[in-house]
N, C-alpha and C positions, 0 to 999 in steps of 0.2 A: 794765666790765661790772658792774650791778648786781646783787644777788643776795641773797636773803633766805632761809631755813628756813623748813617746818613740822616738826616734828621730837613726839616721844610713842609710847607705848605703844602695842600695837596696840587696834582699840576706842578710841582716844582723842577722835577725831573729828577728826581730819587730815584726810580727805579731801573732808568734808563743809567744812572751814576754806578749804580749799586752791579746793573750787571756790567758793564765799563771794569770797575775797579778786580770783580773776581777776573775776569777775562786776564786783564793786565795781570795783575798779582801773582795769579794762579801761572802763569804766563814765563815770570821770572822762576819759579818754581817752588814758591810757596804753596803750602795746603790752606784753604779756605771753607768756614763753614758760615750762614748765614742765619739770620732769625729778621723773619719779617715778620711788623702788626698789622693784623688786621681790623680795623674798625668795627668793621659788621661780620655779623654769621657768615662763616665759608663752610666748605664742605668740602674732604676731597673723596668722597665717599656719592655713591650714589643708590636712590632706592630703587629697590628689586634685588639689588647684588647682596651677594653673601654676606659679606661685613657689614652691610650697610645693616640686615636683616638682626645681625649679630646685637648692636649697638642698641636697636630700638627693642630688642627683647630685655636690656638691659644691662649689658658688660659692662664694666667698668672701661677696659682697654680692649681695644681691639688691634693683634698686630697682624699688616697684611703685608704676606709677603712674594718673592717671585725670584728668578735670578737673577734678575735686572737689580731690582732695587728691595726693599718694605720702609712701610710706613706705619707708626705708632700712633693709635688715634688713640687718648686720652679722653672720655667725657668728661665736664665741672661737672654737670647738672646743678646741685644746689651750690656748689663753689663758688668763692669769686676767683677772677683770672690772676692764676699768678704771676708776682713777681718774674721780670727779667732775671733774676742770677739765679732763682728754680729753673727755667728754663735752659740758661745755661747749663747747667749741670747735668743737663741731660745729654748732653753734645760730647760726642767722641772728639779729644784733644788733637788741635791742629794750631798751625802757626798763628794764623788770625781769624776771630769770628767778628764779620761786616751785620750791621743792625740796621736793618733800615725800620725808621719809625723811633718810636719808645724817645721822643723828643726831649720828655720831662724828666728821662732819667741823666744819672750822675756821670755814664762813661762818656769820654772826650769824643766832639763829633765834628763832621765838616756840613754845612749848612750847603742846601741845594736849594738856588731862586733864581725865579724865571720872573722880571719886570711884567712882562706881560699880565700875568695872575693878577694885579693889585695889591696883591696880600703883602705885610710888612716886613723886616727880615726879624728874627729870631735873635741874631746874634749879638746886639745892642745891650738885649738887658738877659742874656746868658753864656755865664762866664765857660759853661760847658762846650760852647762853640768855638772851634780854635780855628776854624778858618770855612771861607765862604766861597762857594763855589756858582758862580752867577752869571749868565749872557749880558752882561748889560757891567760898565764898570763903576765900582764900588768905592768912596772913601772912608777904609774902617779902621781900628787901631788893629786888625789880626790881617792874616794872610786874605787876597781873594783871587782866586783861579778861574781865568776861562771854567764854564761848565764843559764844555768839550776836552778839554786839556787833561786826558785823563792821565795820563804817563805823569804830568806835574803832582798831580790830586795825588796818584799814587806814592811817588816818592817823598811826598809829605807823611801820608798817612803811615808808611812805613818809616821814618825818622822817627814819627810819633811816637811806635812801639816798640822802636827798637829792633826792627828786622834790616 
């Protein structure tokens, strides 16, 4: 399984990267799956509806589906959240799964920083960070990419894993 980072502050421009990168990738003709963290409670359920109804009687799992799409909702309840590579494993095999978030984990990531924010860079004191992608230019000992420059970003992050 391959598997790459976007990782940064918040405000960094991760999410604007992350959809850049599947755009492009997916683009060249690579299959792309992603896993986003979220910080706080989300929801993609809503109350009154069926499922949602389903969850708070108690399910464990709830799978909602349609012919467009389904979505597997999972309650922890007393759990704690698991591990990135459980979550993996849940993901039907594709050429690259993009992570945005999960900073402090192990897999190789590109760092998204916007000057503006304040916030420090990450990639100083982690070696997991293989290259920086930043509006503002950078002197690091790794790679650093216009943040816009997504074609570069990508042809990185693909050398990375070998596609």
């Amino acid at each position: 399984m391959r598997i790459y980072g976007v990782a940064g502050w918040k405000n960094a421009g991760k999410t604007g990267l992350m959809e850049r990168l599947v755009s492009e990738i997916t683009g060249r003709g690579f299959t792309v799956s992603t896993v986003k963290h979220a910080h706080h409670t989300f929801d993609v359920d809503h109350p009154g509806k069926d499922s949602h109804r389903h969850r708070v009687a108690g399910a464990s799992e709830v799978l909602l589906a349609s012919k467009n799409r389904f979505a597997l909702m999972h309650e922890l309840r007393e759990e704690d959240e698991p591990p990135l590579e459980a979550l993996l494993s849940k993901l039907a095999p594709v050429d690259l799964i993009l992570v945005e978030g999960y900073k402090r984990d192990n897999h190789p990531k590109v760092e998204a920083h916007r000057a503006e924010t304040g916030n420090p860079l990450i990639a100083p004191d982690d070696p997991t960070v293989h290259a920086v992608a930043s509006d503002v230019p950078l002197d690091l000992d790794r790679p650093v990419f216009d943040l816009n420059d997504t074609k570069a970003i990508a042809d990185f992050v693909l050398q990375e894993v070998g596609l």
